[in-house]
C-alpha angles and dihedrals in degrees: 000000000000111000126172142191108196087183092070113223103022116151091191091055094038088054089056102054085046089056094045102052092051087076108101086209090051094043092109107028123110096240121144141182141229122174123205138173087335100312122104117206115207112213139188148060126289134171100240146024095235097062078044085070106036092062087053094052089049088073101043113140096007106162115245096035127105102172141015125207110198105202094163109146115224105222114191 
């Protein structure tokens, strides 16, 4: 699983990737994180909208963040 912060040392966005890989169903998809001014921005490509959601679902509730933007392409 490739993830990313592009914003270098970011606990928040670290947190994230950490929760998402630990779905079974996301173990293998190209999906990243980056954390700002209390947003995270989910990134990446995935085959289905379902595991699109899914990644978003696996945040839910994190502390520090006040809204997510899931930008995650569903590539079919």
């Amino acid at each position: 699983m490739k993830l990313e912060s592009t914003t270098g040392i970011d606990e928040t966005a670290d947190a994230a990737k950490m929760r998402i890989c630990r779905q079974p169903h996301l173990a293998f998809q190209r999906i990243w994180c980056e954390h700002a001014g209390g947003r995270l921005f989910l990134k990446g490509q995935v085959p289905s909208f379902y595991l699109k959601q899914l990644a978003q679902e696996a945040i839910a509730g994190m502390a520090g963040v006040v809204q997510v933007v899931n930008d995650i392409e569903v590539v079919w």
